[in-house]
C-alpha positions as CSV (number, residue, x, y, z in Angstrom):
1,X,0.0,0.0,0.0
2,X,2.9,2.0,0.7
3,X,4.6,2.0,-2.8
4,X,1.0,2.4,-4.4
5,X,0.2,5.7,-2.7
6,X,4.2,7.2,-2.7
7,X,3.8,6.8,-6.4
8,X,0.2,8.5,-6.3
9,X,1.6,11.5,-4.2
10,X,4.7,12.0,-6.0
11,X,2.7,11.7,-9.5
12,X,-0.1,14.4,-8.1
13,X,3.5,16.7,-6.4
14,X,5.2,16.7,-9.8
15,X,2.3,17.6,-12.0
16,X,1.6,21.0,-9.7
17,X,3.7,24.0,-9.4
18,X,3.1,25.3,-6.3
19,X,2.3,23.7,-2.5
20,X,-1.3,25.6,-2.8
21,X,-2.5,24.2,-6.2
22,X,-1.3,20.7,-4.7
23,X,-3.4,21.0,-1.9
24,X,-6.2,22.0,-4.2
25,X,-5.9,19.2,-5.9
26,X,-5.5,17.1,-3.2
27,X,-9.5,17.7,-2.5
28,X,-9.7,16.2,-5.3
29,X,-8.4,12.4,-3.6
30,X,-9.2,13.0,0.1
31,X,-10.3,15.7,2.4
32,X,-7.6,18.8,3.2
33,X,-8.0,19.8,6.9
34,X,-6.5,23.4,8.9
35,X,-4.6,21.8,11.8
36,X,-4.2,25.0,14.2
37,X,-0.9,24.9,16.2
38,X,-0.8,28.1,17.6
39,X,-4.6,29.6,18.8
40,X,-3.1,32.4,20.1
41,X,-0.9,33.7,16.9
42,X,-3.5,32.1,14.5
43,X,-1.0,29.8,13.1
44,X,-2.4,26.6,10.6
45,X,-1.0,23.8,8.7
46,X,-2.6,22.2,5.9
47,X,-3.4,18.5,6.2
48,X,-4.6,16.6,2.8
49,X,-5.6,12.7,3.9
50,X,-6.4,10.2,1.7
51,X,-9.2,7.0,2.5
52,X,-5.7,4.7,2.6
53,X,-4.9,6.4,6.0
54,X,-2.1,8.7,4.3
55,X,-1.8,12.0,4.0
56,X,0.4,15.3,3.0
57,X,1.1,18.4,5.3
58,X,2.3,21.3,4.0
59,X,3.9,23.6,6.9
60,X,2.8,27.0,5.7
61,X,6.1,29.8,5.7
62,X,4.6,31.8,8.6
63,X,4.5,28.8,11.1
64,X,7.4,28.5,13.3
65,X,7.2,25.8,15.8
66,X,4.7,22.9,14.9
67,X,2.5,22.2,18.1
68,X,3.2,25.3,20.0
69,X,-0.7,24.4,20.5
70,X,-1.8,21.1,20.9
71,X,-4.9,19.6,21.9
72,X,-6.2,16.4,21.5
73,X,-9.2,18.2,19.8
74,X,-7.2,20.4,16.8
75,X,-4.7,16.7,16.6
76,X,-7.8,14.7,15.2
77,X,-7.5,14.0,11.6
78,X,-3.9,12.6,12.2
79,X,-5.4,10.1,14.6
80,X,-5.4,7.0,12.8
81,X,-2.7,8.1,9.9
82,X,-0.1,5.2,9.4
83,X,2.0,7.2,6.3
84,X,2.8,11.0,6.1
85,X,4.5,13.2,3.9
86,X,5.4,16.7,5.2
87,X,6.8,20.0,2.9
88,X,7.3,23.5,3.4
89,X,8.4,24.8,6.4
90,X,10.7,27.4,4.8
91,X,10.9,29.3,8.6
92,X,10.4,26.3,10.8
93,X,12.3,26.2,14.0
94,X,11.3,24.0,16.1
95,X,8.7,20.2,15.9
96,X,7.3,20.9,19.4
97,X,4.9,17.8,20.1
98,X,3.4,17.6,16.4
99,X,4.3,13.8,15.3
100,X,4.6,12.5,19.0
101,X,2.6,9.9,20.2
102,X,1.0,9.5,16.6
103,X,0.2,6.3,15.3
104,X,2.3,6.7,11.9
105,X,4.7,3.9,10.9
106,X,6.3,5.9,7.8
107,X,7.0,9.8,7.9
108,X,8.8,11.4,5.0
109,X,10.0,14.6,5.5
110,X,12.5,14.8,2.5
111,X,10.8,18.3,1.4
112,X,10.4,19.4,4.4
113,X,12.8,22.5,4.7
114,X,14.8,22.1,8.3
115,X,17.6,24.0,7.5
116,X,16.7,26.5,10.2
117,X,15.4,24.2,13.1
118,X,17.0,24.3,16.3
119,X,14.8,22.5,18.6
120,X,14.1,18.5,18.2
121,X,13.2,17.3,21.6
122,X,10.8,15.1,22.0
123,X,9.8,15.5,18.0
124,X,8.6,11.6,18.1
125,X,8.7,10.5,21.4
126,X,6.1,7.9,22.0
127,X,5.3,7.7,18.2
128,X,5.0,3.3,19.0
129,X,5.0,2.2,15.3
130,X,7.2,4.4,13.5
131,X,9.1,1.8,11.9
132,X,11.5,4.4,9.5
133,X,11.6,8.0,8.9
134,X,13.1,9.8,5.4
135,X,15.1,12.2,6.6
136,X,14.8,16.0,4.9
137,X,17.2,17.0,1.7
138,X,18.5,19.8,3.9
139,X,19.3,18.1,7.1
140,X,19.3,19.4,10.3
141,X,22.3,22.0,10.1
142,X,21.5,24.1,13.2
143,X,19.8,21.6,15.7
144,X,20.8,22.7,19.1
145,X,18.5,20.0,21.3
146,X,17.6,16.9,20.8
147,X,16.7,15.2,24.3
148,X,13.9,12.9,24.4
149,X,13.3,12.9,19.9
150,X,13.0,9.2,19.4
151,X,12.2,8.1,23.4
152,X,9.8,5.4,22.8
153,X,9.7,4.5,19.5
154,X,9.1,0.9,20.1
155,X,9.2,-0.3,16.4
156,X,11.6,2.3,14.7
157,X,13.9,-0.4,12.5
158,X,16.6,2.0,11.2
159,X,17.7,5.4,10.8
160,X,19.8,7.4,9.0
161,X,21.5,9.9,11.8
162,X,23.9,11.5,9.2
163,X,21.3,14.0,8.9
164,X,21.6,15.5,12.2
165,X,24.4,18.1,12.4
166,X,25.2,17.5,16.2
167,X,27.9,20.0,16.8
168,X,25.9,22.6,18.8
169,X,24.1,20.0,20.8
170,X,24.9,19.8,25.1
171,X,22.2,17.2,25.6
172,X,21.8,14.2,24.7
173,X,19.0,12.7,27.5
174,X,17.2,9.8,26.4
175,X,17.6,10.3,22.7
176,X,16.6,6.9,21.6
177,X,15.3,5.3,25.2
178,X,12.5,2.5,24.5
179,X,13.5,2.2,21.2
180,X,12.9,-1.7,21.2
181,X,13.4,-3.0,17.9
182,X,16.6,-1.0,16.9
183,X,19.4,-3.5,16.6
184,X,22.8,-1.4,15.4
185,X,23.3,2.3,15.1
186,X,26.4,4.0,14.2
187,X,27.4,7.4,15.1
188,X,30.5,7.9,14.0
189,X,29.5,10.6,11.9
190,X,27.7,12.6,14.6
191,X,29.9,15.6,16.2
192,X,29.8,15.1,19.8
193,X,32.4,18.3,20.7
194,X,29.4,20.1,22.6
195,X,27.7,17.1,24.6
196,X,28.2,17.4,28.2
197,X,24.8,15.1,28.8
198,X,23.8,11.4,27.4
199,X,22.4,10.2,30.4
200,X,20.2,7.1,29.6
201,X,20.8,7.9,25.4
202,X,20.3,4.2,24.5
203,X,18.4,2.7,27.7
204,X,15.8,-0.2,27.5
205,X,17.2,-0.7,23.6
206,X,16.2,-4.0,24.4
207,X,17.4,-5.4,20.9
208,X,20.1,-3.2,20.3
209,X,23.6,-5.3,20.1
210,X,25.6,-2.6,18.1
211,X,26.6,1.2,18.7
212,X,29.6,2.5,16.8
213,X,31.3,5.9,18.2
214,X,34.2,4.5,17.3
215,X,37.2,7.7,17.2
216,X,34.7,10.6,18.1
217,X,36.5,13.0,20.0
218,X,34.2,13.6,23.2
219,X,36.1,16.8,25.4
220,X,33.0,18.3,27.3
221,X,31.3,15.0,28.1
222,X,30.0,15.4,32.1
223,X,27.6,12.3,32.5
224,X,26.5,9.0,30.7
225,X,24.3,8.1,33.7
226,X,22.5,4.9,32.5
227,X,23.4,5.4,28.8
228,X,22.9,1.7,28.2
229,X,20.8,0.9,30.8
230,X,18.6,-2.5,30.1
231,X,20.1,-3.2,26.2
232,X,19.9,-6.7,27.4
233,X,21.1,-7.6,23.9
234,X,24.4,-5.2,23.2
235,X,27.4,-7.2,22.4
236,X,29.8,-4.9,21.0
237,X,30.6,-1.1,21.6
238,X,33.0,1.2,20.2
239,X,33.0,4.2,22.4
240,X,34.3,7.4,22.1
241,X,37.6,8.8,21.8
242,X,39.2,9.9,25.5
243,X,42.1,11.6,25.2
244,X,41.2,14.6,25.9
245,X,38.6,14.5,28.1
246,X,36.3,12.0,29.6
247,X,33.0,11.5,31.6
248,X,32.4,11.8,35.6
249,X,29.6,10.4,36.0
250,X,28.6,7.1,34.4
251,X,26.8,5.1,37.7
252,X,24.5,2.8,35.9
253,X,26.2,2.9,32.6
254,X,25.8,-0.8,31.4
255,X,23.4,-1.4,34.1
256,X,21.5,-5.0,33.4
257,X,23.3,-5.1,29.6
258,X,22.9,-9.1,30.2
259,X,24.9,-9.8,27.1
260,X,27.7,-7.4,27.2
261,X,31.2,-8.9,27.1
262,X,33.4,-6.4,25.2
263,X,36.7,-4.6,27.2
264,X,36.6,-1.7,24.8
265,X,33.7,-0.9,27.3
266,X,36.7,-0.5,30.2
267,X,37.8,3.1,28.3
268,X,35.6,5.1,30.0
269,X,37.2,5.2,32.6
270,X,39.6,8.3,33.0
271,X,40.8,10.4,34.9
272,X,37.9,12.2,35.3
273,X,35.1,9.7,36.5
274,X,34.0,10.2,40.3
275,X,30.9,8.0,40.3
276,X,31.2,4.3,39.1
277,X,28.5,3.1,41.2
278,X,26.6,-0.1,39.3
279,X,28.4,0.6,36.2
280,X,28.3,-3.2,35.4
281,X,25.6,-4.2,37.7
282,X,24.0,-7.7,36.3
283,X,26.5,-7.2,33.2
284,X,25.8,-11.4,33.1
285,X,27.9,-12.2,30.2
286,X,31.2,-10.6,31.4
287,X,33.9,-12.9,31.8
288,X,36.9,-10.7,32.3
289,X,37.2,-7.4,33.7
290,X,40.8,-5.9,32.5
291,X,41.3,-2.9,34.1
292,X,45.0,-2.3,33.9
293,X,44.6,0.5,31.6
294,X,42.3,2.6,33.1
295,X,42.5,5.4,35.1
296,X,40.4,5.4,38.5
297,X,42.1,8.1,40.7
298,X,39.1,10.0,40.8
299,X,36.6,7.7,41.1
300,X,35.2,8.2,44.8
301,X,32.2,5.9,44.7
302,X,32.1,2.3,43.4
303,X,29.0,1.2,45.0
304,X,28.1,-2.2,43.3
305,X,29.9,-1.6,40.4
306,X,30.1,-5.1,38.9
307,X,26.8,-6.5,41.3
308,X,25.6,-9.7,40.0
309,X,27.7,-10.8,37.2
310,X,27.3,-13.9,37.5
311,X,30.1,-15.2,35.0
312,X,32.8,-12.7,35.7
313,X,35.9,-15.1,36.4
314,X,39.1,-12.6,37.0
315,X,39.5,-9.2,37.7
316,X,42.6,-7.1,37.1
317,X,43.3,-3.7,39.1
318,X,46.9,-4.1,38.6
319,X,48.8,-0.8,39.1
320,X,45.3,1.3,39.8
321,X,45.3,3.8,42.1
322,X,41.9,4.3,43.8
323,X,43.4,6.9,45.7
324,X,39.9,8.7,46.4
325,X,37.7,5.6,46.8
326,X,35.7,5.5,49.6
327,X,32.9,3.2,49.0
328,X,33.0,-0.7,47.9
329,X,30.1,-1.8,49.5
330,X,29.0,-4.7,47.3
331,X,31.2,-4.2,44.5
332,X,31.6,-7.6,43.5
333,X,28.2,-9.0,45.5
334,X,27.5,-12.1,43.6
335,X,29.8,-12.9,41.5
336,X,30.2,-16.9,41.7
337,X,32.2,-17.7,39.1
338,X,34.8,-15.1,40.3
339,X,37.9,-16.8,41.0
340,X,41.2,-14.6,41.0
341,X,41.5,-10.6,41.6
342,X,44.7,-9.5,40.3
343,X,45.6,-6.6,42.9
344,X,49.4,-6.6,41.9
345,X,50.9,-2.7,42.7
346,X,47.3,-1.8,43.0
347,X,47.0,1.0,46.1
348,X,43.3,1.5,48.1
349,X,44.4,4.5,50.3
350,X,41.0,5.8,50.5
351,X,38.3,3.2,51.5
352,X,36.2,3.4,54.7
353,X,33.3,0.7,54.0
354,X,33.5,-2.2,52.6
355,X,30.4,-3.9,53.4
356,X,29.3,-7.6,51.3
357,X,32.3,-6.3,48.8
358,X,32.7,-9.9,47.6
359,X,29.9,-11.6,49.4
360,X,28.6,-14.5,47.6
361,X,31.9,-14.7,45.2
362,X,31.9,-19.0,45.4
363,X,35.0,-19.5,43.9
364,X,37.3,-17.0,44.9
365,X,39.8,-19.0,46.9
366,X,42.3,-16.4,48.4
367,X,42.2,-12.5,49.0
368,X,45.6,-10.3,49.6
369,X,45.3,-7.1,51.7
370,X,48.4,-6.1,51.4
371,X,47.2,-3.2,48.4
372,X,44.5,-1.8,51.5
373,X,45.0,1.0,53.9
374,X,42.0,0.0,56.1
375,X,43.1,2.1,58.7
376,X,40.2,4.2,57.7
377,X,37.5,1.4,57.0
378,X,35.0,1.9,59.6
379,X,32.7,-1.6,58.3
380,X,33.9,-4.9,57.0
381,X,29.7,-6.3,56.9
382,X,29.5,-9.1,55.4
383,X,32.5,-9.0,53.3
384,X,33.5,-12.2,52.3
385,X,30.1,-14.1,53.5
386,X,29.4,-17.2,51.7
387,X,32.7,-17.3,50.0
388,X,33.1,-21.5,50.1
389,X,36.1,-21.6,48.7
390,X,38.0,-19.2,50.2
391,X,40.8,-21.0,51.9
392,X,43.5,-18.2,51.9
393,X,43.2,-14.9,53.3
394,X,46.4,-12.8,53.9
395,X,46.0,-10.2,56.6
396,X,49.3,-8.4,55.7
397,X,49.4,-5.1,56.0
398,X,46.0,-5.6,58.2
399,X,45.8,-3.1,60.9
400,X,41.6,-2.0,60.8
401,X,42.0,0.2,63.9
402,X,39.0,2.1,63.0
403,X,36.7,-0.8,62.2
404,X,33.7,-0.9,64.5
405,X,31.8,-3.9,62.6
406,X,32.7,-7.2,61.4
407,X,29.9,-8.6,61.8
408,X,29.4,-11.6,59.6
409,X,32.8,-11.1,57.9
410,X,34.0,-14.7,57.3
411,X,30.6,-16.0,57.7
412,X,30.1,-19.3,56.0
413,X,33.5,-19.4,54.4
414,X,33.3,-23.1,54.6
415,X,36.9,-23.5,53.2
416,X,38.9,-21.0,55.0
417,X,41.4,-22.9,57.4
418,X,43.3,-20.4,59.2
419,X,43.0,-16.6,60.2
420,X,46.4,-14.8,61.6
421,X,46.0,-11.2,62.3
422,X,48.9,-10.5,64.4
423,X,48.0,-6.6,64.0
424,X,44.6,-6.6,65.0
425,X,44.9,-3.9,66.9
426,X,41.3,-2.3,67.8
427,X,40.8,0.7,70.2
428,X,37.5,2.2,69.9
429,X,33.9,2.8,71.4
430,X,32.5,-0.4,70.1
431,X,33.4,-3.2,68.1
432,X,30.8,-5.8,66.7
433,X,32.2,-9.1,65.5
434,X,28.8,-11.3,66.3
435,X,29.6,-14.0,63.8
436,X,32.2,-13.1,62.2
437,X,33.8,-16.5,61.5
438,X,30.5,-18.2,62.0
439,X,30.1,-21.3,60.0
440,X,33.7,-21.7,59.4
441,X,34.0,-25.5,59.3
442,X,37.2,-26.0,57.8
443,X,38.9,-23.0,60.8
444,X,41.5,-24.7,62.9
445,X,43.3,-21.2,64.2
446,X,42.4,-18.5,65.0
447,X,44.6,-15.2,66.5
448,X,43.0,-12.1,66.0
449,X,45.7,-9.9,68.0
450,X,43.5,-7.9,70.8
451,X,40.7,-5.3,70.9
452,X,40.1,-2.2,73.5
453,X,36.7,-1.1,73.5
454,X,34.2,0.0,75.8
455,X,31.9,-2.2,74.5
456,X,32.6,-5.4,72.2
457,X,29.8,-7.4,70.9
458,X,29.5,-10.8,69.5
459,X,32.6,-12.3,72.1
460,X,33.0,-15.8,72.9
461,X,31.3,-18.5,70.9
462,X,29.0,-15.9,68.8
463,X,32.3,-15.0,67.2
464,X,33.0,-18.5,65.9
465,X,29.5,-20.1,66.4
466,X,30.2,-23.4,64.4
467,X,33.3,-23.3,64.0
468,X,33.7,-27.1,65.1
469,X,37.4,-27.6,64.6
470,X,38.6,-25.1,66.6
471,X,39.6,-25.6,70.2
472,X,38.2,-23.8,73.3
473,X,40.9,-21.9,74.3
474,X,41.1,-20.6,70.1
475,X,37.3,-19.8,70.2
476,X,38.2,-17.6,73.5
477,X,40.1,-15.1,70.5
478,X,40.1,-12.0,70.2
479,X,41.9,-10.9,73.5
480,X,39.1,-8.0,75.1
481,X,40.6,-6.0,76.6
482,X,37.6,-3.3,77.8
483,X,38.4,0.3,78.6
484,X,36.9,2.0,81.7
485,X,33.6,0.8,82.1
486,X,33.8,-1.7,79.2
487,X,31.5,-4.1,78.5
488,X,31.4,-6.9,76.8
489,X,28.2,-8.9,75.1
């Protein structure tokens, strides 16, 4: 129906001179409706539809921006459309809400003149079955926004973005979120120089496996919160060129991209980044996470950042510096394939909390210190809990005397057979350690150095509660020693 009616409009266009005489004769086939978009400045296009559900606007030159006035009332005779052509527009600046949320699955808009828009947010958002758009002759040579112009285009199948001249643009928000049938996109062609913003660009792409921004210089990028969130189905991307510049924020990056496993992904990290928190959270096709060559001295917050990836194997920080991390709560919270973290001339000056930072990693069977300053760490939580094959932990460099909980620390780590932590050295207010080797059965020593607090909680058997090759006298560890008025519990 498509090709049949194209070949009827183009036939009726070439055979008329001017856009006025077309629409007269577009009476002729269908029914020409005044769309007012602008009650207050009188301002009209000209819709001509056809019985086949397609129609022609033509964008009068006195109309500026298309849906400056909107109603549901004035949108009627596009209700329904599937196929529109749109010309004119000689003076158009700016879509407004004109095409979004319509039910058109083919918009041409080859003579429709754009060479003086500026403003394309949100110009099809929520237009469901727009499978493919014919973009205008002229371009878009002076777009300056864009946020939000295909969000929730569910069955848009392809587009050509060399049409959109990008270099004035600063956001990118949400460009093509929900777009759930688009499977590769490339972008190499698009000028990122003036982005600071992306934040969630490609999220819930649910069918997306390719991006290319392969060597686009990106100097004033600020955030790419979420910018692949949910693209359960991305395999490979090329991102943009960092060397002079770089993001700092991207928590949530490649949040839930299930079938990500491509280290190119690893470049965003520079010197810049301060927020990393779930940057790979459920990222469940990531096997190896090669690190070596990024930069991370920045980077403050790493909160979850590779949560749930469940067939992560190795790790390598070697030679990092997260010299202003503070937070790994969680970081590596089930992982269970995660067997070796390479931590070789890696420095962790910075931390204070690492709460469940490798809980539930199965097969990680030893852990160095030795790259930690926890002098500052104020909670080991659950760190290790449930790690059953741990047998190896090596406390050198150990000395947490600011920790006040360890509470369920080594809990469960069925395979760890000795703890030595000649430095444990604690003087504080309070110390919990209520189960912190708890379910330890392979444990047969135990020194944990001694604590001074005024209050110490989880002492005697709560500390190693089945534990059941330890002695007496080793489940009597740590040595309390309690400060005026000190308690124990």
């Amino acid at each position: 129906m498509m090709a049949d009616w194209r070949s009827k409009a183009e036939k009726l266009y070439a055979e008329t001179s001017d856009i006025a005489a077309f629409m007269r004769r577009g009476m002729l086939a269908g029914a020409v409706s005044k769309l007012t978009i602008s009650k207050s400045r009188g301002k009209s296009v000209w819709l001509c539809s056809f019985d086949d559900k397609s129609g022609i606007v033509y964008v009068p030159d006195d109309v500026v921006t298309l849906g400056a006035y909107w109603t549901s009332e004035t949108r009627k005779p596009l209700e329904g459309m599937h196929i529109l052509v749109a010309c004119g527009g000689k003076n158009l600046k700016a879509f407004g809400t004109f095409f979004s949320g319509s039910s058109l699955s083919y918009l041409d808009l080859r003579d429709l003149n754009c060479r003086n828009v500026k403003s394309l947010d949100s110009a099809f958002y929520n237009c469901r079955w727009l499978t493919r758009i014919a973009m205008p002759k002229t371009g878009f040579p002076k777009v300056e926004e864009i946020k939000y112009m295909f969000k929730g285009c569910y069955t848009l199948l392809s587009l050509d973005a060399s049409a959109l001249n990008t270099s004035l643009v600063k956001d990118m928000t949400s460009v093509f979120s929900g777009c759930h049938t688009l499977t590769k996109i490339d972008l190499s062609s698009w000028d990122f120089s003036s982005v600071e913003n992306v934040s969630n660009m490609f999220s819930c792409c649910d069918q997306l496996r390719e991006v290319n921004m392969k060597g686009v210089p990106a100097t004033k990028l600020v955030t790419g919160q979420g910018m692949f969130a949910s693209c359960s189905q991305l395999r490979s991307v090329a991102l943009f060129d960092f060397s002079d510049g770089g993001f700092t924020d991207i928590h949530e990056m490649f949040v839930a991209c299930h079938s990500l496993n491509d280290n190119r992904v690893f470049s965003a990290l520079t010197s810049t980044v301060t927020n990393t928190v779930r940057m790979f959270w459920k990222c469940k096709a990531l096997r190896n996470a090669d690190l070596s060559g990024a930069n991370v001295d920045c980077v403050k917050d790493a909160n979850e950042m590779f949560y749930g990836c469940s067939k992560l194997q190795s790790v390598s920080f070697r030679g990092l510096n997260f010299a202003s991390c503070t937070n790994m709560n969680k970081m590596f919270y089930g992982c269970p394939e995660l067997e070796k973290v390479d931590l070789t001339e890696a420095s962790f000056s910075a931390v204070e909390s690492m709460v469940g930072t490798f809980s539930g990693c199965d097969s990680l069977k030893e852990f160095s210190f030795a790259a930690f300053k926890v002098s500052r760490v104020s909670s080991f939580e659950g760190a290790f809990f449930g790690c059953k094959s741990l047998e190896r932990v090596d406390f050198t460099g150990f000395t947490p005397v600011s920790v006040e909980v360890f509470r369920d620390m080594f809990r469960n780590c069925v395979s760890l057979k000795e703890a030595n932590i000649p430095a444990f050295d604690i003087n504080i207010e309070k110390c919990d350690c209520t189960r912190m080797f708890s379910g330890c059965k392979s444990l047969t020593k135990l020194n944990m150095g001694r604590v001074r607090c005024k209050k110490f909680v989880g002492a005697g058997v709560m500390l190693t509660v089945g534990c059941e090759l330890l002695t007496e006298e080793n489940k009597r560890n740590p040595q309390v020693f309690p400060k005026q008025l000190g308690t124990q519990t």
